[in-house]
C-alpha positions as CSV (number, residue, x, y, z in Angstrom):
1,X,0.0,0.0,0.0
2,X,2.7,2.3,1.1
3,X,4.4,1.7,-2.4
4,X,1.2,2.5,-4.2
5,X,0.8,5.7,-2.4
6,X,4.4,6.7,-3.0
7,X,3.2,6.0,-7.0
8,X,0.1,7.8,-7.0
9,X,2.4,10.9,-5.4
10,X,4.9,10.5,-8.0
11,X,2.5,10.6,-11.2
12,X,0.6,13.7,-9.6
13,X,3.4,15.8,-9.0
14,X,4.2,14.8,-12.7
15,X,1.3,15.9,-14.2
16,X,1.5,19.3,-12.0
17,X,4.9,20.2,-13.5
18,X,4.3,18.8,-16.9
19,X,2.4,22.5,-17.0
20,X,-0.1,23.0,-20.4
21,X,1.9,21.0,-22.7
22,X,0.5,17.6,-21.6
23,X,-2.6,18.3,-21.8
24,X,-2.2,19.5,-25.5
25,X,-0.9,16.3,-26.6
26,X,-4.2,15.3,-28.5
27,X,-2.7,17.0,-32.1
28,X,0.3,18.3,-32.8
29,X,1.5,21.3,-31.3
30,X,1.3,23.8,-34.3
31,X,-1.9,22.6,-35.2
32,X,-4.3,25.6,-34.5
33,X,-7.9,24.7,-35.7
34,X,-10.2,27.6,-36.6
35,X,-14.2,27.4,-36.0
36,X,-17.4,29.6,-37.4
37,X,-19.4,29.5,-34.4
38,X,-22.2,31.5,-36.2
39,X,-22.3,28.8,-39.0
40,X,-25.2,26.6,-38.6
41,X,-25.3,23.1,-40.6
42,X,-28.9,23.5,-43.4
43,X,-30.1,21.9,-46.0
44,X,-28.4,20.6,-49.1
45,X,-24.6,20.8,-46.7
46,X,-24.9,24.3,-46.5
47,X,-24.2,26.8,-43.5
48,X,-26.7,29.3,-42.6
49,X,-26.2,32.1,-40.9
50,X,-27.9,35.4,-39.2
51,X,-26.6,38.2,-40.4
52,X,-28.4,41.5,-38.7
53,X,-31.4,40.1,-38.2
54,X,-32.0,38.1,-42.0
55,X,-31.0,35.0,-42.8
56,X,-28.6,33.8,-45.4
57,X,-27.4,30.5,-47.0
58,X,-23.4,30.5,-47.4
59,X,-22.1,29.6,-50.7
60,X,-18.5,30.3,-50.0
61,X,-16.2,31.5,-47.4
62,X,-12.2,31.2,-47.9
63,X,-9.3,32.9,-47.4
64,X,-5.4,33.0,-47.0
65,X,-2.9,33.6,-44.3
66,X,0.4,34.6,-44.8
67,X,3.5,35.6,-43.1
68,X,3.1,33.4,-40.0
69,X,5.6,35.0,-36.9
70,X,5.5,34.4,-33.2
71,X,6.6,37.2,-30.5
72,X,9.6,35.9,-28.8
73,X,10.9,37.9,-25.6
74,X,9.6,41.0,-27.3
75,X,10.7,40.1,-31.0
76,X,8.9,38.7,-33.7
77,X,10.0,35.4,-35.3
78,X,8.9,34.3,-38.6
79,X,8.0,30.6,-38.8
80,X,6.9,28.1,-41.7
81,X,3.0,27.0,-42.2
82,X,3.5,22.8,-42.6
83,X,3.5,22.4,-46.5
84,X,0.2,20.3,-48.3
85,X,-2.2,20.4,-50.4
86,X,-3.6,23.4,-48.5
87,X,-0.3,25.2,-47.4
88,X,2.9,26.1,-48.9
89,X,5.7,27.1,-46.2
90,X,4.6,30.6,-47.0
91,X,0.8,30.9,-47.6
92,X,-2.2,28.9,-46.2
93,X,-5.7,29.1,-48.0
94,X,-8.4,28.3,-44.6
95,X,-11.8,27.1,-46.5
96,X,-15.1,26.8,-45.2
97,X,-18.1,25.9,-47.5
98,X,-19.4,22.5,-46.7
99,X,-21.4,21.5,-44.1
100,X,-21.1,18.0,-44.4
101,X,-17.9,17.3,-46.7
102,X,-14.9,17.7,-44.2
103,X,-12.7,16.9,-47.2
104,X,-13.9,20.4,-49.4
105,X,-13.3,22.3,-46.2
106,X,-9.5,23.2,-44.6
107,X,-10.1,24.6,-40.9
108,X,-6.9,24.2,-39.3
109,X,-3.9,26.4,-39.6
110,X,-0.3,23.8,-39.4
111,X,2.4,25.9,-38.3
112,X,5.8,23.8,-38.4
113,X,6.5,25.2,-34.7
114,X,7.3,22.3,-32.2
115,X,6.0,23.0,-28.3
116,X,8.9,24.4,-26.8
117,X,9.1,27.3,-29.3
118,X,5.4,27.5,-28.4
119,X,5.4,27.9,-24.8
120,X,8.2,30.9,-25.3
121,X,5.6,32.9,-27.5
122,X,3.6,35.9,-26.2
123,X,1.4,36.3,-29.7
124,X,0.9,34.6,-32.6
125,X,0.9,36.7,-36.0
126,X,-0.7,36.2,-39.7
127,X,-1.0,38.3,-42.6
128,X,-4.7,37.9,-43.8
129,X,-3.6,38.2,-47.4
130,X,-1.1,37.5,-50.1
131,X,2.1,38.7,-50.8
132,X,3.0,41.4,-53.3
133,X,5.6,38.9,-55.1
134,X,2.9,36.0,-55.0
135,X,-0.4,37.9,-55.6
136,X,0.5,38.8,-59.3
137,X,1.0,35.1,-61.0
138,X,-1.6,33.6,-63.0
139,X,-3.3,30.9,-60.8
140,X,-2.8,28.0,-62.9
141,X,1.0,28.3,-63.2
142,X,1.3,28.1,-59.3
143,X,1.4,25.4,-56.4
144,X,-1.1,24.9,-53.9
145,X,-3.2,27.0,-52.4
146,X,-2.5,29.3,-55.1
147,X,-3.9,27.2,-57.7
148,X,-7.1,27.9,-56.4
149,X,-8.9,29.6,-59.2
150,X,-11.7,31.0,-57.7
151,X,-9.6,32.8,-56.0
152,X,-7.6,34.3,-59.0
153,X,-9.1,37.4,-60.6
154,X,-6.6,38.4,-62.8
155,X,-2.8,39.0,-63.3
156,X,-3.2,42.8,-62.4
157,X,-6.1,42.0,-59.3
158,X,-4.3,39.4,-58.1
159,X,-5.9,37.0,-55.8
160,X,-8.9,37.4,-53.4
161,X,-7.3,37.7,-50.0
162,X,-10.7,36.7,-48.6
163,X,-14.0,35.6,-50.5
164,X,-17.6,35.7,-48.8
165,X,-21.0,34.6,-50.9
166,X,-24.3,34.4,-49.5
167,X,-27.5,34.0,-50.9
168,X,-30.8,35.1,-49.1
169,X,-32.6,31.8,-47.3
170,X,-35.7,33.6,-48.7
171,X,-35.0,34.2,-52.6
172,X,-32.3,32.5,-54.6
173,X,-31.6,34.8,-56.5
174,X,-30.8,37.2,-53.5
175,X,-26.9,36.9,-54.0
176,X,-24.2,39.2,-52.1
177,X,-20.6,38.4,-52.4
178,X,-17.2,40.2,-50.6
179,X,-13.9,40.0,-52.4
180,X,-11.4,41.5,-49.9
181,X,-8.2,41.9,-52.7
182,X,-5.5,45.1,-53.5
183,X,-7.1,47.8,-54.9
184,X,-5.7,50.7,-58.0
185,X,-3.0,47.9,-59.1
186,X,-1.4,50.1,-61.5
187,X,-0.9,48.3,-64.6
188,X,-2.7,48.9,-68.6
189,X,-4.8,46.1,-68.3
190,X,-5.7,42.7,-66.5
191,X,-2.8,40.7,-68.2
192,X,-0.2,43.1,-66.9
193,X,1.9,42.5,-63.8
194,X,1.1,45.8,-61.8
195,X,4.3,48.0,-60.5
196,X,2.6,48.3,-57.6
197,X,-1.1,48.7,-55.6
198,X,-1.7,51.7,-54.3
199,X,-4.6,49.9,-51.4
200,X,-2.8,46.9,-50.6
201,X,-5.9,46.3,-48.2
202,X,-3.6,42.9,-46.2
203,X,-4.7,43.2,-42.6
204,X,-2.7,42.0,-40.0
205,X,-4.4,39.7,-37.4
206,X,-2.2,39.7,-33.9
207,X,-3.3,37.5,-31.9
208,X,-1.9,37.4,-28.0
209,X,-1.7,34.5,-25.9
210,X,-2.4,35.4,-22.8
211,X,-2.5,33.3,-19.2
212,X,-6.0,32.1,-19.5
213,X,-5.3,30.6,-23.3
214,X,-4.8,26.8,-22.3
215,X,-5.5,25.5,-26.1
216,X,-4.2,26.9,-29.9
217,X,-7.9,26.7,-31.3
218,X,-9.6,30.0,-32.9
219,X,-13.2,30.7,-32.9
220,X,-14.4,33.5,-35.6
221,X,-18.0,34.8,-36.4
222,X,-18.8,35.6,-40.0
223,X,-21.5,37.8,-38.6
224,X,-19.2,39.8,-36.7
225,X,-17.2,40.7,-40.1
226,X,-20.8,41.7,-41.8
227,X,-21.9,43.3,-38.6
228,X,-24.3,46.5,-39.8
229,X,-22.9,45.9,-43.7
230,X,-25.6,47.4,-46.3
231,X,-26.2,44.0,-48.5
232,X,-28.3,44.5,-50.8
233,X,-29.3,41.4,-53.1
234,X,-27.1,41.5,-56.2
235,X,-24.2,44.0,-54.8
236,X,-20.7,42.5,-55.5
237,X,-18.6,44.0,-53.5
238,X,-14.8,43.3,-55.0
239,X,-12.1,45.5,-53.2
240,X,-9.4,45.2,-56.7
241,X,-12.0,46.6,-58.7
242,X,-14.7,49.6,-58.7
243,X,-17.1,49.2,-56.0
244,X,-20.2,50.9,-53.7
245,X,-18.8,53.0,-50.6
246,X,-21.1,50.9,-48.5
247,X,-18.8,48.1,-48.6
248,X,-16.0,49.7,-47.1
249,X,-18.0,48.6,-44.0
250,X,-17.1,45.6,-44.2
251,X,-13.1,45.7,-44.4
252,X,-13.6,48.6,-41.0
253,X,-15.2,45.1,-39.3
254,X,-12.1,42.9,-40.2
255,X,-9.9,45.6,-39.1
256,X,-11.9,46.9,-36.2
257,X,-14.3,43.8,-34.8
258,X,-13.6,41.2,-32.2
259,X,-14.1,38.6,-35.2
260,X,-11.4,36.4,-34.7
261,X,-10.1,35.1,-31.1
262,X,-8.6,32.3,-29.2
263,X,-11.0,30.4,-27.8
264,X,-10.4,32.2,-24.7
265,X,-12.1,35.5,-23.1
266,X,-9.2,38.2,-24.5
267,X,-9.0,40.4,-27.3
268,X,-7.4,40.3,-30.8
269,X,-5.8,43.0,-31.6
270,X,-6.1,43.6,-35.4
271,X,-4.9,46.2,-37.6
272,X,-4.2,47.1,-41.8
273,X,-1.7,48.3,-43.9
């Protein structure tokens, strides 16, 4: 009995050093999944949502993060996303359109980051967008994600940083769509690599970890990014090209709103360039 006791000690006063870590070990460290709480499983697989007050069917919601860093005694530290048929080291597309094919959908962000670098972090960093160098390359002339061709607008656009379509749960022909992309890409026409964008419209997402954050995994509400948005049935509102003032609305909520979080009760701290 006495050695049983002496045991039981033992493997307690293991698991109260171990600290987070052990509890974490059900996926891989850098494996940070991200979930729609707002997205409700309908008819046909698709997510419905409420967006002020009306209901909507979603059609499509994707979008890429890039330039993933973590700060490190007050320094930030660029690390790799885990390459596959979602991610490159550089870019990773996050896709959420099915509700009940898991295989059309990509919901958690791989960082190649192993737990020890992870417990030194005070805030993990993405670029919600694509890179200047990256954006500008036709889409079926590049690797995963960035063959992804719904994403692709044009050589000059570039690629939709984020991509949003709804249609009305009342009327099917009530369709809205959101193309967050650069904007006055200076270049003679679509198949011409642009000099330069003069809206570059990336936002960066900072995201602290705090004490109370025991688990990598992000919970996000499309209805927060279309909080108080004019959406008229029809409107396309595409960032790279000429659009309605009343969608500006819209890219103030993904730089201003609490739409994106750790699964904990903190902040995110989000801002553009």
């Amino acid at each position: 009995m006495a050695g049983i006791k002496q045991y039981t000690g033992l493997l307690v006063a293991a698991l109260m050093t171990s600290g987070c870590s052990f509890f974490s070990a059900d996926k891989p460290p850098g494996d940070i999944p991200v979930t729609f709480t707002d997205l409700k499983a309908g008819d046909n697989c698709l997510y419905q949502l409420n967006v002020n007050g009306e209901q909507w069917n979603l059609d499509y919601l994707a979008f890429y993060l890039s330039q993933p860093r973590l700060k490190i005694d007050g320094r930030w530290q660029p690390v790799a996303f885990k390459p596959g048929p979602w991610q490159s080291k550089k870019l990773a597309l996050m896709q959420f359109n099915s509700a009940c094919n898991t295989e059309a959908n990509h919901t958690v962000i791989k960082l190649d980051a192993n737990q020890q670098l992870l417990d030194r972090a005070s805030a993990i960093q993405f670029t919600l967008g694509v890179p200047f160098d990256s954006n500008h390359v036709i889409s079926d002339h590049q690797s995963p994600p960035l063959n992804n061709s719904v994403m692709f607008q044009s050589i000059r656009q570039g690629h939709s940083f984020m991509r949003i379509e709804l249609q009305q749960a009342s009327e099917q022909a009530g369709l809205w769509s959101f193309m967050l992309a650069s904007g006055e890409c200076q270049g003679s026409n679509d198949d011409e690599t642009p000099q330069q964008c003069d809206k570059p419209n990336r936002i960066t997402l900072d995201l602290p970890l705090k004490a109370n954050v025991q688990d990598l995994r992000l919970v996000a509400k499309l209805s927060q990014i279309l909080f108080r948005a004019d959406m008229p049935a029809g409107q396309e509102c595409n960032l790279a090209g000429q659009y309605d003032q009343s969608c500006r609305k819209v890219l103030r909520n993904l730089t201003s709103r609490d739409w994106i979080r750790w699964d904990a009760p903190h902040q995110a701290y989000l801002k553009q360039d």
